[in-house]
C-alpha positions as CSV (number, residue, x, y, z in Angstrom):
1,X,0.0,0.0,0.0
2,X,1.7,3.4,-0.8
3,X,2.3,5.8,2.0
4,X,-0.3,8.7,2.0
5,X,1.0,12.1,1.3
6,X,0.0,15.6,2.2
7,X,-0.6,18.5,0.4
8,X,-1.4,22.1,1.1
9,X,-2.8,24.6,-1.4
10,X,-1.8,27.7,0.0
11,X,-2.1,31.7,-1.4
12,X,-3.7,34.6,-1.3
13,X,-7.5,35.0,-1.1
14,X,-9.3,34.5,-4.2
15,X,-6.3,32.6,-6.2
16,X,-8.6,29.5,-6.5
17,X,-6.9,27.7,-3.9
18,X,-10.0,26.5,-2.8
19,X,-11.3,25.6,-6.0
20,X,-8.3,23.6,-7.3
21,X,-7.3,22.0,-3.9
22,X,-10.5,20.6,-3.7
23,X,-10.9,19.0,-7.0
24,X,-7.5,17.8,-6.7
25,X,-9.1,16.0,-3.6
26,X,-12.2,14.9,-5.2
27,X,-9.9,13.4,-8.2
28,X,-7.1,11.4,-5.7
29,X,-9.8,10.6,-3.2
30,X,-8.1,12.4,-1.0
31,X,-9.5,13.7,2.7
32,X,-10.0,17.6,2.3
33,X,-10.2,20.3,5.0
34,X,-10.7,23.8,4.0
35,X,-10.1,26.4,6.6
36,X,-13.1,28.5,5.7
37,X,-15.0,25.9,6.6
38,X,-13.4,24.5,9.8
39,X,-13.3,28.0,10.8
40,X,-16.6,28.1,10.8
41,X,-17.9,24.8,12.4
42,X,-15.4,26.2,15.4
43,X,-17.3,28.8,15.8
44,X,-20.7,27.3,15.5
45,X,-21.7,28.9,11.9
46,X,-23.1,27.1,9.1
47,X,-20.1,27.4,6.7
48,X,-22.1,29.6,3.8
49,X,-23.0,32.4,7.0
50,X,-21.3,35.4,5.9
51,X,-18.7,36.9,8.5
52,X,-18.7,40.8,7.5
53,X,-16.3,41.8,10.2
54,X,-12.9,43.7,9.1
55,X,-10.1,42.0,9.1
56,X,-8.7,40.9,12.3
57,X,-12.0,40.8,14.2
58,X,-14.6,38.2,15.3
59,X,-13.3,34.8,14.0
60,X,-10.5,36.0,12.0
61,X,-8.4,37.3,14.8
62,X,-5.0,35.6,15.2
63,X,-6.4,33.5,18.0
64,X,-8.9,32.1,16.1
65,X,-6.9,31.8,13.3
66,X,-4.4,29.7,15.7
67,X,-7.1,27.8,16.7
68,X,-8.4,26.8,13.3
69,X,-4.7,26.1,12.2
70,X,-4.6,23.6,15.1
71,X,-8.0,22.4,14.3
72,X,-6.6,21.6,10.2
73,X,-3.7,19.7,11.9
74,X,-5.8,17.3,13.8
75,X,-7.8,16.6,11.5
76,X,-5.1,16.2,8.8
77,X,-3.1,13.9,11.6
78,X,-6.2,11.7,12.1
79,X,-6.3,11.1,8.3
80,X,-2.7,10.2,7.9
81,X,-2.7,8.0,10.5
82,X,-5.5,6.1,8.6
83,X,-3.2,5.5,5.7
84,X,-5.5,8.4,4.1
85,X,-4.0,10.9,1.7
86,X,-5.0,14.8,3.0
87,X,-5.5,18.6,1.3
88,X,-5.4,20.9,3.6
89,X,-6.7,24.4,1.9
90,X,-5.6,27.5,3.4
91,X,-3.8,30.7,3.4
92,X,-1.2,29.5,5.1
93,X,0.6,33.0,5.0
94,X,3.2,32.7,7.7
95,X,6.1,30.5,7.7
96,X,5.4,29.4,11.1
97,X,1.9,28.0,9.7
98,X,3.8,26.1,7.3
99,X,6.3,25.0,9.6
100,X,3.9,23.1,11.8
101,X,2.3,21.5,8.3
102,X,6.3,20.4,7.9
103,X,7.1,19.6,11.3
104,X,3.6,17.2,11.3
105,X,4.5,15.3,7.8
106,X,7.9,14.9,9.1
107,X,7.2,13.5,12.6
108,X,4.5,11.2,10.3
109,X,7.0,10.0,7.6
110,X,5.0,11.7,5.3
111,X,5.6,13.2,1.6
112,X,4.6,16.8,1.8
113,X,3.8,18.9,-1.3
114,X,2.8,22.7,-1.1
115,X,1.2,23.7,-3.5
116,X,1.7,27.6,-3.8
117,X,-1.7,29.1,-5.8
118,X,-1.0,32.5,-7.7
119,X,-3.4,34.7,-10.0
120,X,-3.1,38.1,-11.6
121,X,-5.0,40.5,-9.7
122,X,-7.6,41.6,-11.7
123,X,-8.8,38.1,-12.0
124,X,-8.6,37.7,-7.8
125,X,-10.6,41.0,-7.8
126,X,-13.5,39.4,-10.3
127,X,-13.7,36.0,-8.2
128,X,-14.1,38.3,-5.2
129,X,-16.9,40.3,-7.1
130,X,-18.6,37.2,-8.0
131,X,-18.5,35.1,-4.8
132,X,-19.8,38.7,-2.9
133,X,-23.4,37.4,-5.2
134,X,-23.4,33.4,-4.5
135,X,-25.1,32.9,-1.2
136,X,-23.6,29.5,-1.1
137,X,-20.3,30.4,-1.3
138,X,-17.9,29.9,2.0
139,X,-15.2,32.3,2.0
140,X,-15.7,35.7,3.5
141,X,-12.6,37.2,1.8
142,X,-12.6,40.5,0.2
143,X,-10.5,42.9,-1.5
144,X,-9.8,45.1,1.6
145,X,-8.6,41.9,3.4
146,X,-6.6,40.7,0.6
147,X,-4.2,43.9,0.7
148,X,-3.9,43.1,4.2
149,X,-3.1,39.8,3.4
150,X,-0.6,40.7,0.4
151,X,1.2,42.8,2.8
152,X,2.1,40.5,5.4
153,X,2.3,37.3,3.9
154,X,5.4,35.5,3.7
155,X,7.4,34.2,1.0
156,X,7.7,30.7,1.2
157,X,11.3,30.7,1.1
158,X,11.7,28.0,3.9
159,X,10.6,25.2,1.2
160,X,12.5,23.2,-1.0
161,X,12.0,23.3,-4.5
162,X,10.9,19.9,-4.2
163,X,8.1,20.6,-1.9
164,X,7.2,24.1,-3.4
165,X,4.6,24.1,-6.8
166,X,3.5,27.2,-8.0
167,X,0.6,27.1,-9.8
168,X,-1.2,30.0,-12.2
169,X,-4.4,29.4,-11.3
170,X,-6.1,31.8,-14.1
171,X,-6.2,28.9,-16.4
172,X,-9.5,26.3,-16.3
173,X,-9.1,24.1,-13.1
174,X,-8.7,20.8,-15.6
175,X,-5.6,22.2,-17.2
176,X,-4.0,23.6,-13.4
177,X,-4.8,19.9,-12.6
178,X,-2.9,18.0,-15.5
179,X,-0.3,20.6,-14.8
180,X,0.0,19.7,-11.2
181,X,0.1,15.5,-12.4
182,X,2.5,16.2,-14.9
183,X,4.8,18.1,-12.0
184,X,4.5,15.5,-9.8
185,X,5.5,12.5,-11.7
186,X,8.7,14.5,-12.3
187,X,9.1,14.3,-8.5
188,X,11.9,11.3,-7.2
């Protein structure tokens, strides 16, 4: 049986992180946990209630961002140690974030891909637009946060090329998947 491995599609708000992570799920039959919605069930919201608050407030503070970090990590741990494969889908914008994903797939004897999810702006700015009309989307984000967000994220500069992917995620989701195969059956 082939180890299970662990990947993280990480990025910016509105780079289709979400979109692509999970259909890479979906496709692998992979476990998926999406921090929008984990946030959420924390705080006992449905995961399509719309959190208006400015960035930093209510359940995006850096507690609860902590807290729905740790949350991702059990969940992800549990999986792994059911011989299950896992996405974990978040911003994952600080090194320290990312260490603790590294730290956990090392401590597992796991293979750990990050998948780093970029967009040009304009295109971010006309997801945001159109998820601010689907009542059934799950992400609160919005352009205000995002320059919050593109300020203090951090380069991931900790990762090794072989567990860093960046993907352009402007193009249709099939093609950013066959991309994403065809980059990892050049890995060892």
């Amino acid at each position: 049986m082939p180890q299970p491995e662990l990947f993280i599609f990480f990025g910016l708000i509105a780079t289709g992180k979400s979109t692509v992570a999970q259909a890479w799920a979906e496709r692998n039959g992979l476990s998926y946990y999406n921090s929008d919605v984990v946030r959420k069930e924390l705080a006992g919201l449905a995961p399509q209630t719309h959190q208006r608050e400015i960035a930093d407030q209510g359940i995006y503070t850096s507690e609860f961002t902590a807290k729905t970090y740790t949350a991702l990590l059990e969940r992800a741990e549990q999986a792994l140690r059911q011989d299950r494969g896992v996405v974990l889908d978040a911003s994952y914008q600080r090194q320290a974030d990312r260490d603790r994903v590294r730290m956990l797939a090392q401590r597992l004897g796991v293979r750990l891909y990050c998948i780093l999810c970029v967009c040009p702006e304009e295109e971010m700015k006309r997801r945001m637009t159109k998820r601010a009309l689907d009542p059934l989307a799950v992400s609160d984000g919005r352009w205000e946060i995002y320059l919050k967000q593109k300020e203090r994220f951090e380069a991931p500069k900790e990762l090794a090329t072989d567990q860093l992917i960046t993907l352009s995620t402007d193009l249709p989701v099939e093609t950013v998947l066959q991309q994403l195969s065809a980059h990892l059956e050049t890995q060892p």
